[in-house]
Every structure is written in structure tokens, then in C-alpha cells.
C-alpha positions as CSV (number, residue, x, y, z in Angstrom):
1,X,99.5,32.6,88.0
2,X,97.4,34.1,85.2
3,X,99.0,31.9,82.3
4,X,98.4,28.8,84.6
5,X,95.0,29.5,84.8
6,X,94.4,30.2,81.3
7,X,96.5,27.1,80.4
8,X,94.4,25.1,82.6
9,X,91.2,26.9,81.4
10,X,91.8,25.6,78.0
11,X,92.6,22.4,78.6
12,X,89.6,21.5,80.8
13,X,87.4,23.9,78.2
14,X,85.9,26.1,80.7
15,X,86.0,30.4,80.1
16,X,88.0,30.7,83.5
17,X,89.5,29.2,86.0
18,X,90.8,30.3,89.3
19,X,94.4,29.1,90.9
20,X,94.2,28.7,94.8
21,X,97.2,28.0,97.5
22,X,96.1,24.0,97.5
23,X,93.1,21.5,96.5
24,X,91.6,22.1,99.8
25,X,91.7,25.8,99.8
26,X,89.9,25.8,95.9
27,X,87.1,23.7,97.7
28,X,86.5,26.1,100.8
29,X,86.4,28.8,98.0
30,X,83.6,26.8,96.2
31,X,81.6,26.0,99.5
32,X,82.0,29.7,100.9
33,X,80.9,31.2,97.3
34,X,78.2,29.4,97.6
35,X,77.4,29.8,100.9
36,X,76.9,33.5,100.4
37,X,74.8,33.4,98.6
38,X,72.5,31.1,101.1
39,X,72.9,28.0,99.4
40,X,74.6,25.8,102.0
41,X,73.6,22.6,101.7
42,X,75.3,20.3,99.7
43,X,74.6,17.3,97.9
44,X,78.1,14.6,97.8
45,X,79.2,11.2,96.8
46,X,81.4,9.0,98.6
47,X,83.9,8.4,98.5
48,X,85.8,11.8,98.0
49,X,89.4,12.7,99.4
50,X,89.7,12.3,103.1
51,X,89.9,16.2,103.7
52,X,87.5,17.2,101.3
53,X,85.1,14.4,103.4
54,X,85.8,15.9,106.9
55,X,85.5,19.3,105.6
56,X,81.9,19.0,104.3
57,X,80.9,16.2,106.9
58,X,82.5,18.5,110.0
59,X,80.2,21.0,108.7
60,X,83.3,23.8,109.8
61,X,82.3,26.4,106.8
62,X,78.8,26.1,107.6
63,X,77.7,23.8,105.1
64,X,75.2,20.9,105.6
65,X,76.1,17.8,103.4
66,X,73.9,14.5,102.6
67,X,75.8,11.7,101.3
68,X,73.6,9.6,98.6
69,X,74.7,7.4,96.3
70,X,74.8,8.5,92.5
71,X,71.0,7.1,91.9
72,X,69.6,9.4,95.0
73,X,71.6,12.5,93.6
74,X,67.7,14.0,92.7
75,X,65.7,13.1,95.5
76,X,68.3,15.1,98.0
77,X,68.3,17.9,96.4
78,X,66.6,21.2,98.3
79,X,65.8,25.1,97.4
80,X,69.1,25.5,99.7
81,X,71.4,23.2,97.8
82,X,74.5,24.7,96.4
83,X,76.7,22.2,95.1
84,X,76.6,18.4,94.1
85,X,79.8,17.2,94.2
86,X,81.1,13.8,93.2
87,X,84.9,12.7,92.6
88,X,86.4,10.2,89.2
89,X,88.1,8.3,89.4
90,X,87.7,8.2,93.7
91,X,90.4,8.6,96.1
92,X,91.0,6.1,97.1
93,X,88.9,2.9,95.4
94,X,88.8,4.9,92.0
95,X,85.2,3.9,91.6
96,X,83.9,6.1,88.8
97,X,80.5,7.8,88.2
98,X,78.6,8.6,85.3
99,X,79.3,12.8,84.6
100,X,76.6,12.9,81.9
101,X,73.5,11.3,84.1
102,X,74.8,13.1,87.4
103,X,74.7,16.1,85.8
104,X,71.2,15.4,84.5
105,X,70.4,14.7,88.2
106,X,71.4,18.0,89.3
107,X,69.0,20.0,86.9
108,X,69.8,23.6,88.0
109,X,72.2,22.7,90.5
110,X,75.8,23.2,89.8
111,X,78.0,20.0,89.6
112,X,81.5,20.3,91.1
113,X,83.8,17.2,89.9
114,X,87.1,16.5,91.5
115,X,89.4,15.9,88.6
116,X,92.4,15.2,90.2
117,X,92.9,11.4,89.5
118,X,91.8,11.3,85.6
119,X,93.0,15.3,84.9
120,X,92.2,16.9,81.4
121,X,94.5,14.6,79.7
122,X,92.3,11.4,80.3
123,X,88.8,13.2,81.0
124,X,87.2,16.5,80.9
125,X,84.2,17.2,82.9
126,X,82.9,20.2,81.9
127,X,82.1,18.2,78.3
128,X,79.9,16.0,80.7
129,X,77.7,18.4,82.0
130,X,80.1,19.5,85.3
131,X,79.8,23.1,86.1
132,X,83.2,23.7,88.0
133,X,86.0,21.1,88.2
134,X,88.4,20.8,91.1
135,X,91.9,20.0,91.3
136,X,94.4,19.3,93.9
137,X,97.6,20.5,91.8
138,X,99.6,19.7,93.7
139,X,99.8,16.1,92.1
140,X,99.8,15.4,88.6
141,X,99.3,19.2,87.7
142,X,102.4,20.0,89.2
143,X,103.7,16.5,88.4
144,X,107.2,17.0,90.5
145,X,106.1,16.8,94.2
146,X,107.9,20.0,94.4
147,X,104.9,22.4,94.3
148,X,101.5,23.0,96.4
149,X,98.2,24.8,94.9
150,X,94.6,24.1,93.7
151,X,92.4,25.3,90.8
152,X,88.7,25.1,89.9
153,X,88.0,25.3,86.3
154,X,84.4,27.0,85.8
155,X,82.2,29.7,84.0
156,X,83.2,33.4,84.5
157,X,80.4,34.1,86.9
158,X,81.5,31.2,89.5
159,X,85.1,32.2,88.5
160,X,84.4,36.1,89.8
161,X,82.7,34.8,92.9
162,X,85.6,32.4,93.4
163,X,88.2,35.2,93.3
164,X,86.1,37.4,96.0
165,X,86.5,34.7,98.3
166,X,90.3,34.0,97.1
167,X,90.8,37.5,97.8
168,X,88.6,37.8,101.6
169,X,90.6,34.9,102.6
170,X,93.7,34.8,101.4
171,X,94.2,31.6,99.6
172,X,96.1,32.8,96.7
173,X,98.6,31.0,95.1
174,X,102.5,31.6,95.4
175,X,104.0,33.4,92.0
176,X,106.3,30.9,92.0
177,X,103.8,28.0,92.5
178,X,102.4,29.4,89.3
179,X,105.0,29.1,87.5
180,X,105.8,25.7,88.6
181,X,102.2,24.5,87.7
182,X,102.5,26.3,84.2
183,X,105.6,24.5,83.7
184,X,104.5,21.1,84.7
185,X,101.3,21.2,82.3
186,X,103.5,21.1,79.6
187,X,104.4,17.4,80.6
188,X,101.4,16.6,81.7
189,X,100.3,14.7,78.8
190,X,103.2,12.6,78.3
191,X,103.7,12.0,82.0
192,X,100.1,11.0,82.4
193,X,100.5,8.4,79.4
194,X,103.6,6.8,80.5
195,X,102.3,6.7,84.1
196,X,99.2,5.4,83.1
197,X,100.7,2.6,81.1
198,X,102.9,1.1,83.9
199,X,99.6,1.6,86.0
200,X,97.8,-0.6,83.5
201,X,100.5,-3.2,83.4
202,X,100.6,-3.4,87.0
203,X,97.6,-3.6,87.9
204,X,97.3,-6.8,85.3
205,X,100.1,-8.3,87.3
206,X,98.4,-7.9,90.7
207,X,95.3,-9.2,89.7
208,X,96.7,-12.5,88.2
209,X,97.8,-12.8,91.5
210,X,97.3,-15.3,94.1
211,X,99.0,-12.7,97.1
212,X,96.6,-9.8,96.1
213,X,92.5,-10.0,96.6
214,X,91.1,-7.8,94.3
215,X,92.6,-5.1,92.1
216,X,90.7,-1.0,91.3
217,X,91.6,0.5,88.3
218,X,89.1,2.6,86.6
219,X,87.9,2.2,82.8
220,X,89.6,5.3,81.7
221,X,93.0,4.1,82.6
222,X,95.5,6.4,85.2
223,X,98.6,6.3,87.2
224,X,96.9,5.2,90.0
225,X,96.3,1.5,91.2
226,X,94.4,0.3,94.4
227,X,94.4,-3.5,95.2
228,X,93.7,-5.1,98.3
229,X,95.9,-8.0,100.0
230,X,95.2,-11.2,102.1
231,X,97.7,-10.3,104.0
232,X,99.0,-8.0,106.2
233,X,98.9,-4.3,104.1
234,X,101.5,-2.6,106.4
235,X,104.1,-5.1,105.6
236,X,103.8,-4.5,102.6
237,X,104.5,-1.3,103.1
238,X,107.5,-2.0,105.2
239,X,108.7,-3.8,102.3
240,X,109.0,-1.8,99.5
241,X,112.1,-0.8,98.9
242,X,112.2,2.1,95.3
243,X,108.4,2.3,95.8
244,X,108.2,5.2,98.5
245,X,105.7,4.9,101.4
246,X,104.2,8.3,101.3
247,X,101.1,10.8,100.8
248,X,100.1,12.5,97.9
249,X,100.2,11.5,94.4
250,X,101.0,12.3,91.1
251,X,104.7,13.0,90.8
252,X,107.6,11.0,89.0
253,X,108.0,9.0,92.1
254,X,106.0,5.9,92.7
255,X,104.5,6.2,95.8
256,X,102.3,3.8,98.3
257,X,100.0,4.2,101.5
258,X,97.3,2.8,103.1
259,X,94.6,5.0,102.9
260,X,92.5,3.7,106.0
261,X,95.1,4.8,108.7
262,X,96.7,7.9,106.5
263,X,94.9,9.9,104.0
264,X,91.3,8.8,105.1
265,X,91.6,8.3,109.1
266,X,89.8,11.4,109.8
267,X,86.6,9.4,108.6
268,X,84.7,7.4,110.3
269,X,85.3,4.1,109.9
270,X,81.3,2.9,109.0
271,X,81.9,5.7,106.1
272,X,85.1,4.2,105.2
273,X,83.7,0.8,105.1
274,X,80.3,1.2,103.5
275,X,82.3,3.5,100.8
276,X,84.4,0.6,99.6
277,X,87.5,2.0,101.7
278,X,88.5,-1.6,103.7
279,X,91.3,-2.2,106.1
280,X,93.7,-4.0,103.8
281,X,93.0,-1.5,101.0
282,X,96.7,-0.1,99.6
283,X,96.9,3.1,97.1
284,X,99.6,3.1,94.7
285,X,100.4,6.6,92.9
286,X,102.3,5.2,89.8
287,X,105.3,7.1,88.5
288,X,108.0,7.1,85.7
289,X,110.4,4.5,86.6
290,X,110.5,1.3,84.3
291,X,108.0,-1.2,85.1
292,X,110.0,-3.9,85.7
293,X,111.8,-2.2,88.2
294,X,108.9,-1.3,90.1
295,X,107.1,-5.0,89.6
296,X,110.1,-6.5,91.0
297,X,110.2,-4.3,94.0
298,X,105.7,-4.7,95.0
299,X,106.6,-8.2,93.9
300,X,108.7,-8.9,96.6
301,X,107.3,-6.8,99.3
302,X,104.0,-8.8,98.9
303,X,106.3,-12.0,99.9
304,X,107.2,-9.9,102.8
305,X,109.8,-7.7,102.2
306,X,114.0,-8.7,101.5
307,X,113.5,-11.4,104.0
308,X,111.1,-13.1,102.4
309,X,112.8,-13.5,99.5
310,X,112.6,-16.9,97.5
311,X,109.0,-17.4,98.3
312,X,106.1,-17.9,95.7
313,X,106.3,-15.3,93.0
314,X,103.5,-14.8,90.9
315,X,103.0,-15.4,87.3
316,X,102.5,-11.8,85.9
317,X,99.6,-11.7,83.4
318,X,100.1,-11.9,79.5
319,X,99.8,-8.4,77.5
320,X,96.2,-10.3,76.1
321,X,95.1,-11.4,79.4
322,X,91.4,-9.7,80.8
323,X,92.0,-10.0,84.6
324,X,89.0,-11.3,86.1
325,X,89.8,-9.9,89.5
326,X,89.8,-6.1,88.5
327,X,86.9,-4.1,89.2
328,X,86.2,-0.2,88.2
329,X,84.0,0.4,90.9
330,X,80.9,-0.7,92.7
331,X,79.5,2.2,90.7
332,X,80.7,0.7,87.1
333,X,80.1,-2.6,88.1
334,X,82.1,-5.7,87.4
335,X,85.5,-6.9,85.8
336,X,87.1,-4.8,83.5
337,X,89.5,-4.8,81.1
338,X,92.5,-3.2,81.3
339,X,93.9,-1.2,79.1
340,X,97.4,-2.0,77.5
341,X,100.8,-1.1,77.7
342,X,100.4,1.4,75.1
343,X,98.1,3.6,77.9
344,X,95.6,6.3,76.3
């Protein structure tokens, strides 16, 4: 467990960081640390993981949380604020925020950034002013879908208050999770780049598209694509055929789900809205198999599945294309480009 933290430590470039049983468990840690210490409120952005939502809106560790938009980060801040947290890219809209004038925002306040979309290999948060950053490991960390922890990357201060906690509660990683995690960073990088290169070419099909209404990929490229249909999402869904309908993310498998009745049904469905989460809103986790192969199977579960096979199939978008319908986020504003097969 030691070597995966250090591993992780360096690549986020943080002095410490602190290896927990899952993403969820790292983020109780955070809130009880600094709940200890009296600072209870919390300052958040939507929209965040589902879970990591209920927890602070649920209010079950004691915290008190007031959702702003990145522009009204300062204003809600209070002498009992602990944490500002934002996630970027989002789960699941992958809008993105601006580290450098959120952290700005915060002044003293620390600034927790989920990292578990973009990890170290695309950005690093800590470089942008974050003072801890979160990651559910269990997805690209890990990378296999064969592993569960969490990790927050931080000082050595927050890292000793961290392992109190870890300790008082019993969160700790599994050796053996350890030594999965360790082994998956050392594929992280060329996972993440091959992932994020079908991602990219993907999500250039979809929004070319007449079958698709708009397409979310953020600026900094990923593995993970959301796009939103005109028709009905769960077919889709019902369709696919190599592209596994499933939670989580991040492993060599591409998976799909729709994030309003799965991963984000526990919120309320005014937050979901207003945070850019709709009804026919579909999550793709982007793997390792050949893009063709997974085009070919979205392509014709969007026509509805084997049965609907020898309908309208789309014109996939040139490699020098700019797809007009793909937006970063209401928070980076407007169409996009999309990076090319040759990924970051």
C-alpha cells in the first residue's frame, strides 16, 4: 500500500498521499478530518459523482454543503468552511472548471478536486492550486475492474489527519488492492492514451450524427464520452451488444449506463436537471478494443439494436472534421474541437 501511495504521490506531485478502501471512503476521510476540527461546512460544485452528491447533500457525516456555481465559489464561503470541492472533468456531463481561478476563489480554504475522470496522466491539480485530490481507484487507477480503493493526494499535514481518520474508522486498503493499484499505474499512461484516442474518435462520430443530440467531451481529451439521443436511451442500451451495460469506469472494457436512473438516481431530479444531468443523457467509459469494432456495435444499437439493422447509418466524421455539436461543458462554453486519433 505504501509504494502505491508514493507512486501516486509523485505522479500527482503532492508530498503524501493516503490509499483508502474505495473513492467514497477517501472522501468521508476528507469531510471527517475536517470536521474535527469544526470546519463543517462545505462549499461544492455540481455536478459531482452521485454518491459523493448524496453524501454531502444527506448531510450523514455532519457536514453542511451549499451548491454554487464556480463564479459564487467566494461569496459562500464562511469562518466554518472546510472544503470547496469541485470535480474535472464531471461525472457524468464532463463539464470542466477552471482549477487555477477556483483555487483563487477559495483563498485560505482548501480545494479538494476529484480527479478521477482526467487522472495524472491528462491533468494534475495540485499544479492548479488544488490542495488535496481525490480519486476513486477503482477505475482507471486500477484500470482492470478487478480491484476497489480510493486515494487523496495532499500535503503531509492533511495526509497525517487523513490517516487518523483511516485508522478511527477502518477504511484501509486491502494489501492486495495495493498491489493491484501499484501494478495498474504502470499502464496507466498508455491505457489512458489509447482510451482516450478511441474516446476522441468516437465522440467525432456521434456528433456528426443525425441519431445523437448533442455530444460532452471535455478539452483535455479522456476515455470517457457522454452524448445524448433523440431517442429512446435505454434501447440503446438494450442494444449494444461488445459495449457492456454497466457501472463504473475506467477498465479495458467499454462500458455504458444511463446515469439518470443508475449512478445518479439518488439525486434529486431538479439537481440532476439544473446540473446538465437530462433524461436521455448516456455515459460511455471507453476501453481498449479497436474503434471500429466498438463504432460498429453503438452504431447499430442507436438504430435499435440487431433488429434494426439496415436502417440509416451515419456518416462518421472525417479525421479534420470540428464537430459543431460537441460541447465541453456549460462551464467551458461552446463547441469544441476534438482532439485526434493520436490522443494526448
Amino acid at each position: 500500500m505504501a509504494r502505491f501511495e508514493t507512486a501516486l504521490a509523485r505522479l500527482e506531485g503532492t508530498e503524501s498521499a493516503v490509499a483508502f478502501a474505495s473513492g467514497m471512503a477517501a472522501l468521508s476521510a476528507c469531510l471527517l478530518a475536517r470536521g474535527a476540527q469544526g470546519l463543517r461546512h462545505v462549499v461544492a460544485v455540481r455536478p459531482l459523482y452521485g454518491c459523493s452528491d448524496h453524501l454531502l447533500d444527506a448531510g450523514l457525516l455532519g457536514t453542511e454543503v451549499t451548491w454554487v456555481d464556480p463564479a459564487g465559489i467566494a461569496a459562500a464561503i464562511r469562518p466554518d468552511t472546510g472544503l470547496v470541492m469541485v470535480e474535472t472533468p464531471a461525472n457524468p456531463t464532463l463539464a470542466e472548471v477552471d482549477l487555477r481561478a477556483v483555487a483563487r476563489s477559495c483563498g485560505t480554504v482548501p480545494l479538494l478536486a476529484d480527479n478521477t475522470f482526467a487522472t495524472p496522466v491528462l491533468q494534475r491539480p495540485a499544479e492548479r492550486g488544488a490542495s488535496a485530490v481525490l480519486h476513486s481507484a477503482t477505475k482507471y487507477l486500477g484500470g482492470h475492474g478487478d480491484v476497489m480503493g480510493g486515494v487523496v493526494a495532499c500535503d503531509e499535514e492533511f495526509a497525517r489527519a487523513l490517516r487518523q481518520v483511516r485508522f478511527a474508522t477502518g477504511g484501509v486498503l486491502h494489501p492486495l488492492a495495493g498491489y493491484l493499484l501499484l501494478r495498474g499505474l504502470s499502464t496507466l499512461p498508455v491505457r489512458m492514451r489509447a482510451a482516450s484516442a478511441t474516446a476522441a474518435e468516437l465522440a467525432r462520430r456521434l456528433a456528426a450524427d443525425p441519431r445523437v443530440a448533442r455530444v460532452h467531451y471535455p478539452r483535455i481529451g479522456g476515455a470517457m464520452v457522454a452524448f445524448e439521443t433523440h431517442g429512446d436511451p435505454h434501447a440503446v442500451i438494450a442494444g449494444v451488444r461488445l459495449i457492456t451495460p454497466a457501472v463504473s469506469l475506467g477498465s479495458v472494457d467499454t462500458l455504458i449506463q444511463h446515469p439518470a436512473s443508475i449512478s445518479h438516481r439518488i439525486v434529486a431530479e431538479g439537481d440532476r436537471h439544473s446540473s446538465g444531468i437530462g433524461d436521455r443523457l448516456l455515459r460511455m467509459s471507453v476501453g481498449l478494443e479497436d474503434v471500429e469494432d466498438v463504432w460498429r456495435d453503438l452504431d447499430q444499437a442507436l438504430d435499435g439494436g440487431p433488429a434494426g439493422r439496415g436502417a440509416h447509418r451515419a456518416r462518421p466524421a472525417a479525421h479534420g472534421d470540428v464537430p459543431a455539436g460537441v460541447s465541453a461543458s456549460a462551464a467551458a462554453g461552446g463547441p469544441v474541437p476534438v482532439p485526434g486519433p493520436g490522443g494526448r
